[in-house]
C-alpha positions as protocol buffer text, in pm:
chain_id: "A"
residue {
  index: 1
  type: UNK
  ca { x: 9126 y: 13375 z: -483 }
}
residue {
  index: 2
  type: UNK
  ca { x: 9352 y: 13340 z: -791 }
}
residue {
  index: 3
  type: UNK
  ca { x: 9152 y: 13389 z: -1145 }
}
residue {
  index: 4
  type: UNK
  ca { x: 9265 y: 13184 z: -1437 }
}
residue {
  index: 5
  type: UNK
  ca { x: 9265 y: 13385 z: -1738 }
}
residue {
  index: 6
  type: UNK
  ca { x: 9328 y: 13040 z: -1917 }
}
residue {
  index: 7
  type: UNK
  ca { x: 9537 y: 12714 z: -1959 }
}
residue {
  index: 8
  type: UNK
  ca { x: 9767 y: 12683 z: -2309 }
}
residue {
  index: 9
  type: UNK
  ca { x: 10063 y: 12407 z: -2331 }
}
residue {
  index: 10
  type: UNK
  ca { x: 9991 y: 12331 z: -1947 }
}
residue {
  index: 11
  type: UNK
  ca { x: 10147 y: 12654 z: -1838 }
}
residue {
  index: 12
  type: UNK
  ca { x: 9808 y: 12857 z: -1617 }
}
residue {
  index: 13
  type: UNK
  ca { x: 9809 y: 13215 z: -1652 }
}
residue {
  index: 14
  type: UNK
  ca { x: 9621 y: 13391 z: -1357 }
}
residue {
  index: 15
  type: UNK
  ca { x: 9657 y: 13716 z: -1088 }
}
residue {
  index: 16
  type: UNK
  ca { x: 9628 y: 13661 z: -710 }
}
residue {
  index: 17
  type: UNK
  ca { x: 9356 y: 13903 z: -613 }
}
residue {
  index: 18
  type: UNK
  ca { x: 9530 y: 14048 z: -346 }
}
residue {
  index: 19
  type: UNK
  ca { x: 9730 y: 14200 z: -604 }
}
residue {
  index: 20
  type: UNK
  ca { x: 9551 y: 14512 z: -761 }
}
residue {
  index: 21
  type: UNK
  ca { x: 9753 y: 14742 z: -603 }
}
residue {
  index: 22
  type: UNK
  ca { x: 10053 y: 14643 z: -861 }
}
residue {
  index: 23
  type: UNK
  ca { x: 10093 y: 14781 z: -1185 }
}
residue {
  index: 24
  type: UNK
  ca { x: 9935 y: 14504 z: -1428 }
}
residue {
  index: 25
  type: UNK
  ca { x: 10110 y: 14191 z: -1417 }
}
residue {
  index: 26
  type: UNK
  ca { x: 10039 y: 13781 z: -1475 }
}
residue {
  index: 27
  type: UNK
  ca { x: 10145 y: 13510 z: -1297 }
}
residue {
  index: 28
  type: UNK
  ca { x: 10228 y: 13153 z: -1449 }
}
residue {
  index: 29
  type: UNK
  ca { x: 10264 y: 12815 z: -1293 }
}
residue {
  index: 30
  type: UNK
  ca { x: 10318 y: 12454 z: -1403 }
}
residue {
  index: 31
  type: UNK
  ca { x: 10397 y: 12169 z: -1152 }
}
residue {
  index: 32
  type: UNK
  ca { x: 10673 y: 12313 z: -944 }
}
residue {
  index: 33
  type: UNK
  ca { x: 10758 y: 12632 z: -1134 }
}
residue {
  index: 34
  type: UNK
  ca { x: 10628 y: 13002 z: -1121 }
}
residue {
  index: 35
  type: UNK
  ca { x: 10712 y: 13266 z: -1276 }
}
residue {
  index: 36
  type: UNK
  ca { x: 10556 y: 13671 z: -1284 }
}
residue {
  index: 37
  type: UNK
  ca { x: 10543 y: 13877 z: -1559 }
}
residue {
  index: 38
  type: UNK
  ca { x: 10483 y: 14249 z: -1601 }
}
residue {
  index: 39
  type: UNK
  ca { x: 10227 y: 14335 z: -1853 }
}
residue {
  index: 40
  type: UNK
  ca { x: 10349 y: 14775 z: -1893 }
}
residue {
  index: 41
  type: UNK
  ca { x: 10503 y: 14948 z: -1955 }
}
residue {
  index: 42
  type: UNK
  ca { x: 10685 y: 14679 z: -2093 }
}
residue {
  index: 43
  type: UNK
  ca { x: 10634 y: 14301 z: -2113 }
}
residue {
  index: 44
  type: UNK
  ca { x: 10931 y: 14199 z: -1837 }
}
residue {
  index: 45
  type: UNK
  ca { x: 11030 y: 13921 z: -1619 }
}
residue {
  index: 46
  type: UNK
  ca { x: 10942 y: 14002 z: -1281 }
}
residue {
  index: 47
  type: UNK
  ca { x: 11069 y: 13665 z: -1094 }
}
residue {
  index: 48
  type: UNK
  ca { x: 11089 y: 13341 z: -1147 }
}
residue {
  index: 49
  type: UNK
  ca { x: 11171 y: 12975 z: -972 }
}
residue {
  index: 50
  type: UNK
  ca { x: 11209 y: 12607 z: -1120 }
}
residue {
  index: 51
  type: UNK
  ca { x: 11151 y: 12705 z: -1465 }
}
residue {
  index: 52
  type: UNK
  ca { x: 11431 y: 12633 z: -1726 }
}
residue {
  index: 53
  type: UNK
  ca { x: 11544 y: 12909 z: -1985 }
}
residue {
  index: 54
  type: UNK
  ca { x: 11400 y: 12742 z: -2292 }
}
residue {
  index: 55
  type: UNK
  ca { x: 11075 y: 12737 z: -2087 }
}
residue {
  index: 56
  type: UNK
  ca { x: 11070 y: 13100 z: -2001 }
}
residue {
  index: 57
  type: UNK
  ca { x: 11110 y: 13205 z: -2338 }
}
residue {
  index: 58
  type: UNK
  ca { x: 10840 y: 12991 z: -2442 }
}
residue {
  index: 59
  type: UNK
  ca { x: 10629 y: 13181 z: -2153 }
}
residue {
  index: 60
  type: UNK
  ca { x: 10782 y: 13504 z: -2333 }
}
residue {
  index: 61
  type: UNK
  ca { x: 10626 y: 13406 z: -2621 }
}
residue {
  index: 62
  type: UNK
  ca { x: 10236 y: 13354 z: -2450 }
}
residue {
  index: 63
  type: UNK
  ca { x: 10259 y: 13664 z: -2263 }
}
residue {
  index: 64
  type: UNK
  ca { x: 10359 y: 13868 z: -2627 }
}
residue {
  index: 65
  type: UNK
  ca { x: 10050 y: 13732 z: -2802 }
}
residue {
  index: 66
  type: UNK
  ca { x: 9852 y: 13778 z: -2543 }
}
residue {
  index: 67
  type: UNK
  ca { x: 9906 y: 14104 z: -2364 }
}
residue {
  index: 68
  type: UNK
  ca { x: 9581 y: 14251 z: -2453 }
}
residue {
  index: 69
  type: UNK
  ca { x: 9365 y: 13990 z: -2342 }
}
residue {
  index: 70
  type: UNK
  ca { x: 9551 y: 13969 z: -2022 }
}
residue {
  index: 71
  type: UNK
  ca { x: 9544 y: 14356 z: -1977 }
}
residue {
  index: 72
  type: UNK
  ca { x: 9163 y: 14351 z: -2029 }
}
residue {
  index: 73
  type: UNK
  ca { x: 9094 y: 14079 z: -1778 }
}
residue {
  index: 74
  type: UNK
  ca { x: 9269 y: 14279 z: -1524 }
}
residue {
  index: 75
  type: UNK
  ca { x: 9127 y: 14570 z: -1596 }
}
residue {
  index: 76
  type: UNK
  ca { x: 8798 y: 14397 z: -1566 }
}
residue {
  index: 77
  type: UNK
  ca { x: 8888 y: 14207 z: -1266 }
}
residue {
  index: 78
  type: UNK
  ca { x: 9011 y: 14496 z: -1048 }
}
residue {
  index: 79
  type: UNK
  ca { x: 8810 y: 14729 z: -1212 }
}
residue {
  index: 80
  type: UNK
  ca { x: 9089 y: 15016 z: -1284 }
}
């Protein structure tokens, strides 16, 4: 199971619930590319494949604005 936390410019932000074990992070995918990003301390990219520089940043950019919502849905989805 993979939750979306939502869908903006085509790019969907979501956690693999295997995953609670990590530190808080979000995942992002659109068509072939995929890319992780750690949510503390610091908003950092983790790894990324078939996404172009100009694209990442934009990514960057969601993941900025929307740290808090994405901290709270993990928080609420793993429950720590």
């Amino acid at each position: 199971m993979s939750p979306t936390v939502f869908i903006i410019d085509g790019y969907r932000f979501f956690f693999f619930s295997e995953e609670g074990t990590e530190r808080p992070h979000i995942h992002i995918r659109k068509t072939r590319g995929l890319c992780k990003f750690w949510l503390i301390p610091a908003i950092k990219l983790a790894k990324s494949s078939n996404f172009k520089l100009f694209e990442l940043k934009r990514i960057e950019s969601i993941v900025i604005e929307n740290r808090e919502i994405f901290l709270g849905r993990w928080h609420e989805f793993f429950g720590r």
